[in-house]
VOKEGU-587744 format. One record per residue (C-alpha): y, x, z. Coordinates in steps of 0.1 Angstrom, whole numbers, plus 5000, padded with zeros to 4 digits. Each point is the difference from the previous one (the first is absolute). Layout:
BEGIN
YXZ...
***
This chain:
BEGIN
500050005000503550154990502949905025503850114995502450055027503349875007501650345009503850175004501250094973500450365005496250025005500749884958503050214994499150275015503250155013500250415006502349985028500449785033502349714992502249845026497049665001497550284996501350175035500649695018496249894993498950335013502149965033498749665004496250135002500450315013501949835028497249785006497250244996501650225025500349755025496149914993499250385006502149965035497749725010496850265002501850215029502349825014498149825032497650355004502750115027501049675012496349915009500150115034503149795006498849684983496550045025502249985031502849724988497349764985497150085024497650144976496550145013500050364989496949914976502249804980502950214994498550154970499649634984503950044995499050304970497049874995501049624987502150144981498350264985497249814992501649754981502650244982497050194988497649734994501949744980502050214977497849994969499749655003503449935004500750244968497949804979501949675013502950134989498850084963498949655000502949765015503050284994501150345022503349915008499049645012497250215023502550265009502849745015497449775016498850315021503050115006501049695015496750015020501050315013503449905012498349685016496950235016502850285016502049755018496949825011498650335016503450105014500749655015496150005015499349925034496550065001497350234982498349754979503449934983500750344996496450044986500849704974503250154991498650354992497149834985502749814973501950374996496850144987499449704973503750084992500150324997496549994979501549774976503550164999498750294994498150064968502649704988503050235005498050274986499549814964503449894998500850325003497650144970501049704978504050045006499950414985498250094973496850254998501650325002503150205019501649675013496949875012498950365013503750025014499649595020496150155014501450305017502749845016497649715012497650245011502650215019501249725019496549855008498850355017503350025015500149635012496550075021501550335014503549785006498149765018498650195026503550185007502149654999497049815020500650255030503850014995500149585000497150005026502750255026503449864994499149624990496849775006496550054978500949684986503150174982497150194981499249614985503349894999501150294975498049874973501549625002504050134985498350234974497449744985502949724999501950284978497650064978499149624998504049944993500550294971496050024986500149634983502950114978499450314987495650014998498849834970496849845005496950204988497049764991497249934973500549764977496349855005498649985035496550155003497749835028499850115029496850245005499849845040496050145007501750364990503449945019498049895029497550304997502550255001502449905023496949965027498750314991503450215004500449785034496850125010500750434992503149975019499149805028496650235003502650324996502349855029497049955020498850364993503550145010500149795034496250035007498250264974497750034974497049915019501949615015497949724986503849844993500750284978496350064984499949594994503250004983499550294978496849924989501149634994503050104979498050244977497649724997502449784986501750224982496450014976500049685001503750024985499050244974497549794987501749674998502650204977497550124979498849604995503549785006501249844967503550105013499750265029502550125023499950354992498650044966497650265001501250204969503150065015498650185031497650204976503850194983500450305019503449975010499749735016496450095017501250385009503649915006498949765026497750205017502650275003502649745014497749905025499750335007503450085004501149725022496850075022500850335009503950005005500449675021497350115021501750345005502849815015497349875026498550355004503250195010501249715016496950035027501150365000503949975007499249765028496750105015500250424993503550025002501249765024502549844975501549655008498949714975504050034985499850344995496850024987501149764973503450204993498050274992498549854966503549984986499850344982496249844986502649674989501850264983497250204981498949634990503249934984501050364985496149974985500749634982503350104986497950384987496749794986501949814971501650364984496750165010498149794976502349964974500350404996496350075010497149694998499049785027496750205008502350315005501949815028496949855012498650345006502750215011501449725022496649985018499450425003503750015010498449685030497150185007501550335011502249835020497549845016497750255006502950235018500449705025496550195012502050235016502449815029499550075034500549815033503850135004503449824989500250374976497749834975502749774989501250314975496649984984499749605000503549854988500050264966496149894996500849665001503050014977498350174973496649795004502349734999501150104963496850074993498249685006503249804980499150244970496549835003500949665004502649994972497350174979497549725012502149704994501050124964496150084992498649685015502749764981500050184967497949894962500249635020501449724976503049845023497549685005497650195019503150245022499149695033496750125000500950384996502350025028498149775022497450264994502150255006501849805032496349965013499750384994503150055020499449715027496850155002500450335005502949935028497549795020496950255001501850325003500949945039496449885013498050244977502350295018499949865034496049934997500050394995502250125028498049715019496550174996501550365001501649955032497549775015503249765018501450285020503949984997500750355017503150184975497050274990497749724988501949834981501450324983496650074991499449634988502650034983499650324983496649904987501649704986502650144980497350244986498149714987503449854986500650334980496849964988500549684988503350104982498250274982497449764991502649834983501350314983496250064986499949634985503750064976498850344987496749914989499749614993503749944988500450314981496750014985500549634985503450094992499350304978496849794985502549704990501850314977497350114983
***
């Protein structure tokens, strides 16, 4: 079946330069993308405070991430695919307005099943906004410099947002109320709702496909399932029949998912389009990416705190030079590519990660190892932008603009993914290294070994680029 899309019309035109609609599009959704990247972070140092205001049993604290997470992570390719079918800016305003609704509810609430409900809504939200925001962006600039351009910006500001979250969370948490870390959400969303309208065209196929519900049902219980089981492993470990039930149920429907594709008259993910290499490769290394530096933050966040004796403000403070590597490393990815190729970037952008990472091996349990961590950080922080620009362009690119909701909600999944399993994979492994024992040496250790295995991971990465992606890249010349 052939569909056509009702698109801007500089995704037709294809302008060479930012014009003036052309800028205020991209300050619309990067405005909004930021503020969903905030979300992540923003309660982590508030959570303490929330416990002893609403009366929550230290068990549940973590169901404040963990709602969320889990519905951020697990809807997002479903909510993708709605938005191909019914429109992306329709999908995009709706969850923004959700959003608005969901932060005043959880800042007004006087008890923790409301605040449950409300972070609960924030994760449908923010798994609809998302990969909606994301295709309005790839359908507004064209394939190319202007599109490369929109990306890095968007993927600067999303890494930033997540480190911004957990500095503003503690500064909010200090001088205001935790609920100020809800109520900061309900001015921006009503701007965006107010300007987006005029300025977003809508982005839609002309004919609706059916809606492949056994597949949408199959995946979205199966990524529920690996991030519940990987929250369970953080809290508990590996070996938890919570976290061994929910990992093995997950994978299990996540074969079932794969085969209703191969079978559904009109699937959700059409199974051609995960067999291209970009977007297969590219998404892998996304996940990658967003794995390993969000759960970094957690990592030297146990060791500012628990090693150094750091308060929960300054601890967040100190990510401000990572904020800043993020940002300098989305503005550098765009002219990177466009003078050298998107594998280059993806490769030196994760080497440049890895190193940066693997000298982190080297603090110690004194205040002094604050020269060797803030210049780490920074740089790692450019380096893991490098990768996610490179990811983003890879993973929406050779896609006909009709398919760009289910590339970015692939690539938001990557991303939503990735955020949610970096932190319990890491803390399962400081967990078993350290056997519970908080002492400042333990937790150094833990935390050493940890960071190990993330540089690992970042290399791993590095590996996939150089040899899949440049391989199929030279064969596609030849």
């Amino acid at each position: 079946m052939t569909t056509t899309e009702t698109l801007p019309a500089s995704a037709h035109e294809a302008p060479r330069h930012l014009t003036g609609r052309l800028r205020v599009i991209l300050a619309v959704l990067l405005v909004a993308q930021f503020m969903l990247a905030v979300d992540f972070s923003i309660l982590n140092v508030a959570l303490p405070a929330i416990g002893d205001d609403l009366g929550f049993p230290l068990a549940g604290l973590q169901w404040i991430a963990t709602a969320f997470a889990l519905c951020a992570a697990g809807f997002t390719l479903f909510f993708g695919r709605i938005g191909d079918l019914i429109g992306r800016k329709r999908i995009f305003l709706g969850s923004l307005a959700l959003l608005g609704a969901a932060s005043l509810a959880g800042g007004l609430a006087p008890t923790p099943e409301i605040l449950i409900a409300a972070r609960v809504a924030q994760g449908l939200a923010t798994a609809a906004a998302t990969p909606a925001g994301l295709a309005l962006l790839t359908t507004s600039f064209p394939e190319g410099p202007l599109r490369q351009k929109a990306l890095g910006l968007n993927g600067a500001l999303m890494s930033a947002g997540f480190t911004t979250g957990a500095v503003l969370g503690g500064v909010l948490t200090d001088l205001l109320s935790w609920r100020w870390a809800f109520f900061i959400n309900v001015p921006v969303a009503l701007a965006v709702l107010l300007l987006a309208p005029a300025v977003i065209a809508e982005s839609r196929p002309a004919a609706r496909p059916r809606l492949d519900l056994p597949g949408a049902l199959s995946v979205t219980l199966g990524l529920l399932g690996i991030v519940y089981g990987l929250t369970q492993a953080g809290e508990h470990g590996w070996t938890h029949p919570l976290a061994l039930i929910g990992l093995l149920a997950g994978a299990a429907l996540l074969i079932v998912f794969h085969r209703v594709e191969r079978t559904a008259a009109q699937p959700l993910v059409p199974l051609h389009v995960l067999r291209k290499p970009t977007v297969a490769w590219g998404n892998l290394l996304g996940l990658l990416a967003f794995v390993t530096e969000t759960s970094l933050v957690y990592l030297l966040t146990l060791y500012l705190q628990k090693t150094l004796g750091f308060s929960a403000l300054a601890a967040g403070l100190s990510f401000g030079v990572l904020g800043l590597g993020t940002v300098i490393g989305g503005l550098l990815a765009p002219k990177a590519i466009a003078r050298t190729s998107v594998v280059t970037v993806l490769v030196g952008g994760g080497l440049l990660q890895t190193v940066s990472t693997a000298v982190l091996l080297l603090l110690g349990g004194t205040p002094a190892s604050m020269g060797l961590l803030l210049p780490a950080t920074f740089l790692g922080g450019v380096g893991n932008m490098l990768v996610i620009v490179g990811f983003m362009v890879t993973a929406t690119t050779g896609l006909p603009d009709h398919q760009q909701g289910l590339a970015t909600g692939l690539a938001s999944m990557s991303q939503q993914v990735g955020i949610t399993m970096g932190t319990p994979i890491m803390s399962a492994i400081v967990t078993a290294t350290t056997g519970g024992v908080v002492t400042a040496g333990a937790v150094l250790h833990g935390v050493t070994v940890a960071i190990a295995a993330n540089a690992a991971l970042v290399l791993l990465g590095v590996l996939i680029a150089a040899l899949f992606l440049r391989a199929r890249r030279d064969r596609a010349h030849t």
